[in-house]
N, C-alpha and C positions, 0 to 999 in steps of 0.2 A: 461839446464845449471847445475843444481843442479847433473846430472846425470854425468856430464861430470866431474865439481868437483870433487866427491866421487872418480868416478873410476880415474882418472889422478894425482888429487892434493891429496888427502887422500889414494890414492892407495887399496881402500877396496879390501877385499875378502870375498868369502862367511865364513858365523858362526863369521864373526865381528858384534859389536852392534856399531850404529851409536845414537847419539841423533837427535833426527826428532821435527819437528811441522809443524801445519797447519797455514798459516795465518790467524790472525782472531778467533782461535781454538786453540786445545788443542796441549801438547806437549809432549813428551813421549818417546820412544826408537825402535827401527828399527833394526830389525838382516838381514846382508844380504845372500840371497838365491843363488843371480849370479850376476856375474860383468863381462860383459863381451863389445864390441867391440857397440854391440846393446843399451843395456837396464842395469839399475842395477836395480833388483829386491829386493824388501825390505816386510819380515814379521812385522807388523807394532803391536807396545801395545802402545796405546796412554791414555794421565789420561782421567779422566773422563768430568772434568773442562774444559772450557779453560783460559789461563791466564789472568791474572787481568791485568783490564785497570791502566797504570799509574795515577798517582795520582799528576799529574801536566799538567797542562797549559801552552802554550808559546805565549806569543803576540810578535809579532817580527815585528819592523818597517824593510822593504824589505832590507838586504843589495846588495854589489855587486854582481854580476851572480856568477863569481865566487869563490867570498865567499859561496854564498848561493849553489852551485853547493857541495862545501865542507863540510857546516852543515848538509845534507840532512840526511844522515851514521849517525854522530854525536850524533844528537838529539835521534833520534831513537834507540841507542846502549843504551843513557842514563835514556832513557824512558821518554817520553814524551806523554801524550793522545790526544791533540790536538795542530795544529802549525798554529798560523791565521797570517794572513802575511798582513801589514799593512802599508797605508805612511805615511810619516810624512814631516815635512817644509826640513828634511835633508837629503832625499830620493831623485835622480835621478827620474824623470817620468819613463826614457826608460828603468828603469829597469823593471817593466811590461813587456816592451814585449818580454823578452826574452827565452829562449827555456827551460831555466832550470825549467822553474813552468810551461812545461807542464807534465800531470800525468806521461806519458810517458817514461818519462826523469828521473823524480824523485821519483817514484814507487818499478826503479828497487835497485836506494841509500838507501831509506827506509827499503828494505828488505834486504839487505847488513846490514845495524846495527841491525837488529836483531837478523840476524843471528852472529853478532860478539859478543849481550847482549844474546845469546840463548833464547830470547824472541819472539811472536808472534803476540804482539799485535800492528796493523798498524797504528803510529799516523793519524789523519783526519787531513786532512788541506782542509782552506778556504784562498782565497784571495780576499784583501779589499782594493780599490784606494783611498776610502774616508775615512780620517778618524775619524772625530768628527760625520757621521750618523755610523760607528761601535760602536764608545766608549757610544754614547748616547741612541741608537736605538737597537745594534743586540747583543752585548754582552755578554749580560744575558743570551739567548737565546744560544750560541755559549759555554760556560763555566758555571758548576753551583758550582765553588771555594765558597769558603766563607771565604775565606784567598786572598785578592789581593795586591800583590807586585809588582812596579815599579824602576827597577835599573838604577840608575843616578851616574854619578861620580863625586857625590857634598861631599866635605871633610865633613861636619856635617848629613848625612845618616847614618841609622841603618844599623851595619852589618848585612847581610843578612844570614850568619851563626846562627845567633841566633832568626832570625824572625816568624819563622814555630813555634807557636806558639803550647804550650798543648791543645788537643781536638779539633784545624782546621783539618778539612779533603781534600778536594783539594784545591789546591793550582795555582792562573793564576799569573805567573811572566811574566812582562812587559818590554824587554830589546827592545832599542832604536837604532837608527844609532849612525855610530862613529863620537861621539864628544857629544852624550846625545839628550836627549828630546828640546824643545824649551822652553819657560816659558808656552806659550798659551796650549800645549799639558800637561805640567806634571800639572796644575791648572785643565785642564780637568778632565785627569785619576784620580787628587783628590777628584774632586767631585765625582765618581764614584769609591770611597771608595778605592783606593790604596794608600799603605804606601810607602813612598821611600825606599829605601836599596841600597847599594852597597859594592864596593871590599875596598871602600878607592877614593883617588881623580885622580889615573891615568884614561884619556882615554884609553879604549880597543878596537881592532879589533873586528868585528862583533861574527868571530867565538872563536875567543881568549876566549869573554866577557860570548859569552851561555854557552861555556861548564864549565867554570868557575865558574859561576852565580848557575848554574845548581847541579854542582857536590858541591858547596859549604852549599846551600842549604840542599839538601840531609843530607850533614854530618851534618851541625847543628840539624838536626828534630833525628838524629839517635844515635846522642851524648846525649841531654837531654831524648830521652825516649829509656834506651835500650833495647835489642833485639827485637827493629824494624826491620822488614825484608823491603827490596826493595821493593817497588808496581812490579816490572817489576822482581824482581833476580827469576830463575830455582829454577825449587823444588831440591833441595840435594837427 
């Protein structure tokens, strides 16, 4: 696929440089040798590193298939290190069984936003029916944040532009179905040390709210400390 791109969509020819990476791995630059009908052949110089895991968490109560069909790119463009996917009282069951969480299916969206953040690092995801043995029991284990943030769109929450706190290092943000947590779930996740945050008091669409949540984030952590670089931005 990658090969078919290059030569169709980017129209390579040999002695072009492409940007390349591995997934999982390092990322680098690629001269091409031949482009032809067959194969495109790539001289590869890759760094030495591979790219840094991002430096946030996503707890995500399941939305619809195809919402969730849409955030897959998304998340992954914005850099994410792990997506745990969760129910909650405002969750559909059947969305479970639907085809979009299998690896399959959303393996190849995942590598699509990396390739669109030029990143290589594959978020993990787990998926979880139950939710109070996740938030009690597996959590910990699944994210080692020491910054947890739950977005609600309750008018008296911390903007979440300013919550990335001096000297936190990963970060697990808690975005909910549309319409918010329940009372029983956000009493949970408090005992289990998250702060609320949000945009303000409109409901958001699932995918509206992450990438939202997500990129807002970011800029407040990048505004109070600067020339912090992206966990996931390409070396210049």
């Amino acid at each position: 696929m990658q090969a078919r791109h290059a030569r169709d969509v980017l129209r390579v020819v040999p002695g072009q440089d492409l940007r390349i990476g591995i997934v999982d791995g390092p990322r680098g630059m690629g001269r091409v040798l031949r482009a032809d009908a067959e194969a495109v052949e790539l001289e590869c110089m890759l760094d030495t590193d591979p790219a840094p895991v991002p430096d946030v968490d996503l707890l995500l109560a399941l939305p619809r298939p195809k919402v969730m069909r849409r955030l897959w790119a998304q998340l992954a463009a914005l850099g994410v290190g792990r997506i745990i996917l969760t129910n909650a009282a405002r969750v559909e069951r059947n969305y479970f069984d639907t085809h979009v969480l299998d690896p399959a299916r959303y393996r190849p969206l995942l590598v699509e936003g990396l390739q669109q953040a030029r990143d290589t690092h594959l978020p993990r995801v787990t998926i979880h029916r139950r939710f109070r043995p996740l938030v009690e029991d597996e959590l910990d284990a699944l994210s080692s944040a020491d910054l947890r943030l739950v977005a609600h769109p309750d008018p008296g929450a911390d903007a979440i532009a300013g919550a990335w706190t001096p000297g936190a290092g990963r970060v697990l943000l808690a975005v909910g179905p549309e319409g918010g947590w329940d009372e029983f779930e956000l009493r949970l996740l408090a005992d289990r040390g998250f702060r609320i945050v949000g945009l303000g008091p409109r409901p958001l669409r699932a995918d509206t709210a992450c990438v939202a949540l997500l990129a807002a984030l970011r800029a407040g952590r990048d505004a109070r400390v600067p020339g912090t670089p992206h966990a996931s931005s390409p070396a210049s």
